[in-house]
C-alpha atoms as a printed R data frame, in Angstrom:
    type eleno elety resid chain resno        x       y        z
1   ATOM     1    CA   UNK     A     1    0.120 -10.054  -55.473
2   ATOM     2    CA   UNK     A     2   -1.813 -12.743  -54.273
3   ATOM     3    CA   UNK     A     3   -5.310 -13.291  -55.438
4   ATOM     4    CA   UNK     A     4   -8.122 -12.912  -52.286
5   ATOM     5    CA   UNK     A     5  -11.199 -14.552  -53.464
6   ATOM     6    CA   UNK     A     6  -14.219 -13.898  -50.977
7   ATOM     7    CA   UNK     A     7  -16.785 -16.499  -50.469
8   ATOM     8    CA   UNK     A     8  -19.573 -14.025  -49.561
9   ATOM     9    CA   UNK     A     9  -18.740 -12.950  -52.996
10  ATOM    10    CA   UNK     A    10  -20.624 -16.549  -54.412
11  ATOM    11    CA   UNK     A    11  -23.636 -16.609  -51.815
12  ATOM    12    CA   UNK     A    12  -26.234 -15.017  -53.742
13  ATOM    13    CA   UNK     A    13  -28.970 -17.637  -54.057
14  ATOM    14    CA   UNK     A    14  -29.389 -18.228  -57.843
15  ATOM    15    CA   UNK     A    15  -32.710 -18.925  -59.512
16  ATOM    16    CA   UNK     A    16  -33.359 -21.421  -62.010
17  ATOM    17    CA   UNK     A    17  -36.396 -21.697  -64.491
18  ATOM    18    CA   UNK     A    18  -36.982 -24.327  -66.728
19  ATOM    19    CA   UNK     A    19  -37.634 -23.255  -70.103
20  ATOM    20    CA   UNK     A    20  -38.726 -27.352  -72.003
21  ATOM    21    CA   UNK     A    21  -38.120 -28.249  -75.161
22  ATOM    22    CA   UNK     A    22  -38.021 -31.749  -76.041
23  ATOM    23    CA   UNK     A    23  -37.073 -34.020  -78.813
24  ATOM    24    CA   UNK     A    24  -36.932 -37.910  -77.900
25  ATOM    25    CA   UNK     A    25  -33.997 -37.736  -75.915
26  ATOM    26    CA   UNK     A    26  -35.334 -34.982  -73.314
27  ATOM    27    CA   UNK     A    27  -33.802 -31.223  -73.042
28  ATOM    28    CA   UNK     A    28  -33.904 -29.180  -70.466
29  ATOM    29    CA   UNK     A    29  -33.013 -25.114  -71.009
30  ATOM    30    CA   UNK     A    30  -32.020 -23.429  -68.095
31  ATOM    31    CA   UNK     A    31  -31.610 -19.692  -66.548
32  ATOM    32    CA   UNK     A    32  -30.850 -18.120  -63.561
33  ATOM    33    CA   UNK     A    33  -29.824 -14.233  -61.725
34  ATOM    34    CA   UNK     A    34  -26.603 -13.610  -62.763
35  ATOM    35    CA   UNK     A    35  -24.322 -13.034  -59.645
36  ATOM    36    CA   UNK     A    36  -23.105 -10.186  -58.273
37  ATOM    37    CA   UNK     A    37  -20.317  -9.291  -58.367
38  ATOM    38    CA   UNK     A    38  -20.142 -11.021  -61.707
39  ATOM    39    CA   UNK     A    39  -17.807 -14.145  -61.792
40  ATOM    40    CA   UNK     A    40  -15.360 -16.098  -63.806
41  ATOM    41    CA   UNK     A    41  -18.132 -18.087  -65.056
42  ATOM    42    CA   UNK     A    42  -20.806 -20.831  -64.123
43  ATOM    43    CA   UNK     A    43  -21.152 -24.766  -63.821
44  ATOM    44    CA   UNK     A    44  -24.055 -26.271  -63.540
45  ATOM    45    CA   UNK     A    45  -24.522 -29.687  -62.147
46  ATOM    46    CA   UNK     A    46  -27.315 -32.606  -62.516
47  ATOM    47    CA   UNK     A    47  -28.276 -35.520  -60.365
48  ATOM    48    CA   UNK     A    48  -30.585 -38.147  -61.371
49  ATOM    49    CA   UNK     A    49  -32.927 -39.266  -57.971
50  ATOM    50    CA   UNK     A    50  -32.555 -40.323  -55.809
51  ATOM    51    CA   UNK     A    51  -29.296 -40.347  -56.448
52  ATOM    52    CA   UNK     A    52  -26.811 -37.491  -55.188
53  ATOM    53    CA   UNK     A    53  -24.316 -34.897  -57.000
54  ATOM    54    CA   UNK     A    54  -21.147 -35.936  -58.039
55  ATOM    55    CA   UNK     A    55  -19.340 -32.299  -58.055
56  ATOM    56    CA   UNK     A    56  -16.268 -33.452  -60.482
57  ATOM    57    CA   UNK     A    57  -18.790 -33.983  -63.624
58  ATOM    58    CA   UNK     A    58  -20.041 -30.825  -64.505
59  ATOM    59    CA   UNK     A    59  -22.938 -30.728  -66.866
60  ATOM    60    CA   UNK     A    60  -22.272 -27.289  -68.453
61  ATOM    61    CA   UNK     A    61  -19.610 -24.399  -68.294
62  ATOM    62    CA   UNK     A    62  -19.315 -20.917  -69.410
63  ATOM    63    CA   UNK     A    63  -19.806 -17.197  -68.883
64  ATOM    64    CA   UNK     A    64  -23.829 -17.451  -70.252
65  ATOM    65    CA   UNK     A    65  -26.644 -17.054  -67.433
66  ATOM    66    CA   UNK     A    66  -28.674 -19.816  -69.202
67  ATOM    67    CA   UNK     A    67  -27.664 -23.338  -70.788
68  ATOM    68    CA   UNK     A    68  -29.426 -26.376  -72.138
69  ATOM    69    CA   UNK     A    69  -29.004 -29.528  -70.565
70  ATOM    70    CA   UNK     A    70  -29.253 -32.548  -73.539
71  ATOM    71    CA   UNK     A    71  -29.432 -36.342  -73.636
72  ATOM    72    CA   UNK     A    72  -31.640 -36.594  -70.564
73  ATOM    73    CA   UNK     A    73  -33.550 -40.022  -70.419
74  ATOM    74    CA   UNK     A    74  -37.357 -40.022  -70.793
75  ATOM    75    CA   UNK     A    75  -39.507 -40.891  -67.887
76  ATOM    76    CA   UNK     A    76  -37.138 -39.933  -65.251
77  ATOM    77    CA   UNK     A    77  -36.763 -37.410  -62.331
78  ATOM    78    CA   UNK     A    78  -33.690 -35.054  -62.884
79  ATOM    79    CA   UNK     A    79  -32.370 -32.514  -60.049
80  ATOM    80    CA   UNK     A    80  -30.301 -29.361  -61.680
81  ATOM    81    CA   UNK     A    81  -28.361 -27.201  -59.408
82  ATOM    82    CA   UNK     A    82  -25.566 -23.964  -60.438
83  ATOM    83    CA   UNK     A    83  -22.771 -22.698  -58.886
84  ATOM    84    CA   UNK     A    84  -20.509 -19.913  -59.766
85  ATOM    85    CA   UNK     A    85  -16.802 -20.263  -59.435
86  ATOM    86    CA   UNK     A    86  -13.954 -17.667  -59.991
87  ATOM    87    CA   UNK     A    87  -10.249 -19.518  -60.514
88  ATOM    88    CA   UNK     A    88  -10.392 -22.781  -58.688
89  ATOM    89    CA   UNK     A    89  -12.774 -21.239  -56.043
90  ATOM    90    CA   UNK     A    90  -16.606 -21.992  -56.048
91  ATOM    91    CA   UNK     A    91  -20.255 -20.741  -54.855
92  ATOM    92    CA   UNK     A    92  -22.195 -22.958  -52.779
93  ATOM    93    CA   UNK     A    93  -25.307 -24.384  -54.701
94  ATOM    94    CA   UNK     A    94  -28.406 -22.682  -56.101
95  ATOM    95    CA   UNK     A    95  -31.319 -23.540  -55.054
96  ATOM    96    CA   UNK     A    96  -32.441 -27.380  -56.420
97  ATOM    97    CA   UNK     A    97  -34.832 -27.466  -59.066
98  ATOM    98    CA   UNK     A    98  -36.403 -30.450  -59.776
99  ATOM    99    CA   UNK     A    99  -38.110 -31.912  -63.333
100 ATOM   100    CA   UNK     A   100  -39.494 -35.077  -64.483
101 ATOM   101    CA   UNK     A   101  -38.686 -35.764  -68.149
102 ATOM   102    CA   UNK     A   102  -42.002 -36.945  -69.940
103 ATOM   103    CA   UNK     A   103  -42.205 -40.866  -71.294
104 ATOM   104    CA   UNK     A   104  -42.429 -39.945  -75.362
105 ATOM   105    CA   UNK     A   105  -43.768 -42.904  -77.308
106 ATOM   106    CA   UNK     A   106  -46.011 -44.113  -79.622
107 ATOM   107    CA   UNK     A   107  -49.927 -45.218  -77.210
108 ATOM   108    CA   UNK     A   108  -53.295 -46.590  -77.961
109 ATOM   109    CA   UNK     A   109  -51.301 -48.883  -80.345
110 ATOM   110    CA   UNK     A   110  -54.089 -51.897  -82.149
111 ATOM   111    CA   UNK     A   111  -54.059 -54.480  -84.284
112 ATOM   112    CA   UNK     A   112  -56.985 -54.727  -87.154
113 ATOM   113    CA   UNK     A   113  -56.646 -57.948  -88.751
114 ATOM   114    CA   UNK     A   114  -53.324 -57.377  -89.844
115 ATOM   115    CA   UNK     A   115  -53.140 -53.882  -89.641
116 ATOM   116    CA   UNK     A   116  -51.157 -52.008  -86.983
117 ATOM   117    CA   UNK     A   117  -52.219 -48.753  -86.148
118 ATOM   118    CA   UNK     A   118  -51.665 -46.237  -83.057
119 ATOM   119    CA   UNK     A   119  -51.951 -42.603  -82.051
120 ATOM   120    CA   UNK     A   120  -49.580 -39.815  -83.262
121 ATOM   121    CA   UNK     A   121  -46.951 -38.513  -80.668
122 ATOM   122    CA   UNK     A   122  -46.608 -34.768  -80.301
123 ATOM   123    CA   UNK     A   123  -44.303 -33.187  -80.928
124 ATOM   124    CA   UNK     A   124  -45.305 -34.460  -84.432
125 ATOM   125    CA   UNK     A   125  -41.932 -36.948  -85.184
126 ATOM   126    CA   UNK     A   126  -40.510 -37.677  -88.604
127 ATOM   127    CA   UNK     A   127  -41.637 -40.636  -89.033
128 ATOM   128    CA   UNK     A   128  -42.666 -44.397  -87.363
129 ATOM   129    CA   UNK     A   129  -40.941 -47.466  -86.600
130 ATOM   130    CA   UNK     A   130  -42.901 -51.027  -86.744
131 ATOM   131    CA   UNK     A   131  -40.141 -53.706  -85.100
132 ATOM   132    CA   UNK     A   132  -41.539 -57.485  -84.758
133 ATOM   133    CA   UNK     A   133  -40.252 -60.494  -83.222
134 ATOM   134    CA   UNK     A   134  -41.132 -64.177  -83.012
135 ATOM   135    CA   UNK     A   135  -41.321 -64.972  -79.604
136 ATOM   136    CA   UNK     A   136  -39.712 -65.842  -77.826
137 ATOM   137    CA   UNK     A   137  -36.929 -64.668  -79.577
138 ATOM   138    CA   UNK     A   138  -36.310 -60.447  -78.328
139 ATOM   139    CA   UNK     A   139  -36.973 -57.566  -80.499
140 ATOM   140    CA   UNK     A   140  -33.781 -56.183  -82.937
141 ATOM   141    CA   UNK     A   141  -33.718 -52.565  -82.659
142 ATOM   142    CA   UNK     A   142  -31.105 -51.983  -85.421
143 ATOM   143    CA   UNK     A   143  -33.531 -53.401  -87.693
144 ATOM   144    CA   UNK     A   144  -37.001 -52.002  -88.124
145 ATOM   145    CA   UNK     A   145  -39.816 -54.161  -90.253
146 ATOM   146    CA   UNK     A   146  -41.627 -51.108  -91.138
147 ATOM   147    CA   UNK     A   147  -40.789 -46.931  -91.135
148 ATOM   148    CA   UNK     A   148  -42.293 -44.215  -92.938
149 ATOM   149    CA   UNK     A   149  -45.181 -41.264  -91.668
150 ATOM   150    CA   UNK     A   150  -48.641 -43.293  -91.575
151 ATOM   151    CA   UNK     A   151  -49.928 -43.910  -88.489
152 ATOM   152    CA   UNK     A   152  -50.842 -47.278  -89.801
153 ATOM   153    CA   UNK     A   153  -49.164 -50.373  -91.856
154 ATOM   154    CA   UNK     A   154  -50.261 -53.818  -93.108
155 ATOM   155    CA   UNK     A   155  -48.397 -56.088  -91.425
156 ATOM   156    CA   UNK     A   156  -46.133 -59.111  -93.638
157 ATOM   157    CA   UNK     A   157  -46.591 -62.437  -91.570
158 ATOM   158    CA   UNK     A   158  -46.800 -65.882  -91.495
159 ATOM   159    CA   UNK     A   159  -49.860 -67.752  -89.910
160 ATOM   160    CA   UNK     A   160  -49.446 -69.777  -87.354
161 ATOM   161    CA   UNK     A   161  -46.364 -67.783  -85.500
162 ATOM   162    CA   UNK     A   162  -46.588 -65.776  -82.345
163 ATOM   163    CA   UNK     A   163  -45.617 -62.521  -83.037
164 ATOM   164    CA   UNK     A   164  -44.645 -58.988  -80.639
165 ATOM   165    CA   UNK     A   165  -45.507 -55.470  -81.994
166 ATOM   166    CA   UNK     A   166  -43.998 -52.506  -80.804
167 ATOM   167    CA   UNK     A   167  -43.758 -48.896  -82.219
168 ATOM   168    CA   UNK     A   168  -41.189 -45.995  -81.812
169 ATOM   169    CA   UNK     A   169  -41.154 -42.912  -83.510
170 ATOM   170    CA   UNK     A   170  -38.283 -40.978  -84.874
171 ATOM   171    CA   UNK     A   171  -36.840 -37.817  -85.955
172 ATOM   172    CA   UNK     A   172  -33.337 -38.002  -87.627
173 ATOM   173    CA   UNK     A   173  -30.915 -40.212  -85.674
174 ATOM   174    CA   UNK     A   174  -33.274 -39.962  -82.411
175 ATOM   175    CA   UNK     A   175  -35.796 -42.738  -81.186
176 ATOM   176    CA   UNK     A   176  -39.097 -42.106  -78.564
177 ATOM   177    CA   UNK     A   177  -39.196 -45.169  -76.304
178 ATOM   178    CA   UNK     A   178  -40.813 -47.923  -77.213
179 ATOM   179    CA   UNK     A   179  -44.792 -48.775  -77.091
180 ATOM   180    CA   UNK     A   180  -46.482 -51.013  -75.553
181 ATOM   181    CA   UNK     A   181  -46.307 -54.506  -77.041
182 ATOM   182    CA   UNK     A   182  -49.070 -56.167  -78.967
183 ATOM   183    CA   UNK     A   183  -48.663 -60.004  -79.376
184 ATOM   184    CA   UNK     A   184  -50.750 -61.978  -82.002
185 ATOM   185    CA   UNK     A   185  -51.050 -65.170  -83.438
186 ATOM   186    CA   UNK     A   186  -52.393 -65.312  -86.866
187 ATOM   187    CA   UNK     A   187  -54.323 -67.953  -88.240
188 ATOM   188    CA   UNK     A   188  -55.203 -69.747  -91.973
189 ATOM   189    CA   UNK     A   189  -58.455 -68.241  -92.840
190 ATOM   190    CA   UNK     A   190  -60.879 -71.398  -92.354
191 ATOM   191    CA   UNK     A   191  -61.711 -73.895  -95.402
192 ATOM   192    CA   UNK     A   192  -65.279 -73.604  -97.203
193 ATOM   193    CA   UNK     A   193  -67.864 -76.405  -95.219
194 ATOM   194    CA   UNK     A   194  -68.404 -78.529  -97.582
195 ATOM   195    CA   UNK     A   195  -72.168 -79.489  -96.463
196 ATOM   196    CA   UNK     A   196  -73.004 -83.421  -97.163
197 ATOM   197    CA   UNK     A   197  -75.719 -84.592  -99.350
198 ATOM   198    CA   UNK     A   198  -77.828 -82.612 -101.171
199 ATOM   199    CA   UNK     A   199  -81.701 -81.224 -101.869
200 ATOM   200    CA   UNK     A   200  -83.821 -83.713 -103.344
201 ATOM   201    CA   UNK     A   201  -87.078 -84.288 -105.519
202 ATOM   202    CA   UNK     A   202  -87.781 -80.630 -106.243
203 ATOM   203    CA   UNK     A   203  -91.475 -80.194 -107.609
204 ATOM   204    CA   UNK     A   204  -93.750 -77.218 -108.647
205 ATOM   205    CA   UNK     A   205  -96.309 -76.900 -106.320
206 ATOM   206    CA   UNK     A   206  -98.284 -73.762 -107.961
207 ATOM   207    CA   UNK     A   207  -98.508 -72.912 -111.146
208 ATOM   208    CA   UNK     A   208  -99.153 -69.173 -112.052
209 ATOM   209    CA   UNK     A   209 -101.666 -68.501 -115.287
């Protein structure tokens, strides 16, 4: 006997709440209403704006009424939508929910001397990264000049050489974006003054008895 799917079946407008929980590379958790009558399972779908859905890359599948959504780049505006589907027949969408993914990175980064220093992310990382370049040459991200959990570091350099500063922070294999940049030249601390000439016919003037 043929299989009659009903569309009115798939109508039910789901709801969606965002449930955060980030890292460096953002994650989104997801739920919604499960459908009634209950389907074959759910797929849920996200856009990045403005642009729109492409409907044959689905972001998540399976039976659960609640997913998380990984990988999602910092500082951008993410649209997540769910359908239910039953065999090779599908809902319509959910309603949109949108969220913009916060910019994680090391701020308020200074230079003391030649000391580097900045403000602590939260959630509290692993650890820091301290990458420098010579401009104008760009920065190496596979190579960091400095990591460990300080919030500050001495810096190794050579006078007289424009350098970049910039600061990530890190937990295991995953990187925040990067800081601001500080650029500094350092120069030769200055040679004594050597003052010309010097005092002459030095007398005692008073005597004390």
């Amino acid at each position: 006997m043929k299989k009659i799917v009903y569309w009115s079946l798939f109508y039910q407008v789901i709801t969606i709440f965002l449930l955060l929980s980030y890292c460096f590379g953002a994650k989104v958790s997801l739920e919604w209403d499960p459908n009634i009558p209950t389907p074959e399972g759910y797929r849920v779908f996200v856009r990045e704006v403005p642009n729109g859905f492409n409907y044959s890359e689905i972001a998540w599948e399976g039976t659960n009424i609640n997913c998380t959504i990984s990988d999602l780049k910092a500082g951008k505006t993410y649209c997540f939508v769910v359908r239910a589907f039953d065999g090779k027949s599908m809902s319509g969408d959910s309603n949109y929910v949108f969220h913009q993914t916060p910019e994680i990175r090391p701020k308020n980064i200074r230079l003391n001397d030649k000391t580097l220093s900045w403000d602590a992310v939260l959630p509290a990382p692993e650890g820091y990264k301290i990458y420098i370049r010579a401009i104008p040459a760009p920065f190496d991200f596979n190579v960091a000049a400095w990591e460990g959990p300080e919030l500050s570091h001495e810096l190794e350099v050579e006078n007289n050489i424009q350098y970049g500063f910039v600061v990530r922070a890190f937990t295991g294999d995953e990187l925040s974006s990067v800081s601001a940049e500080i650029v500094c030249t350092f120069e030769p601390d200055p040679e004594p003054v050597v003052i010309s000439g010097r005092p002459k016919k030095l007398i005692i003037i008073f005597e004390e008895k």
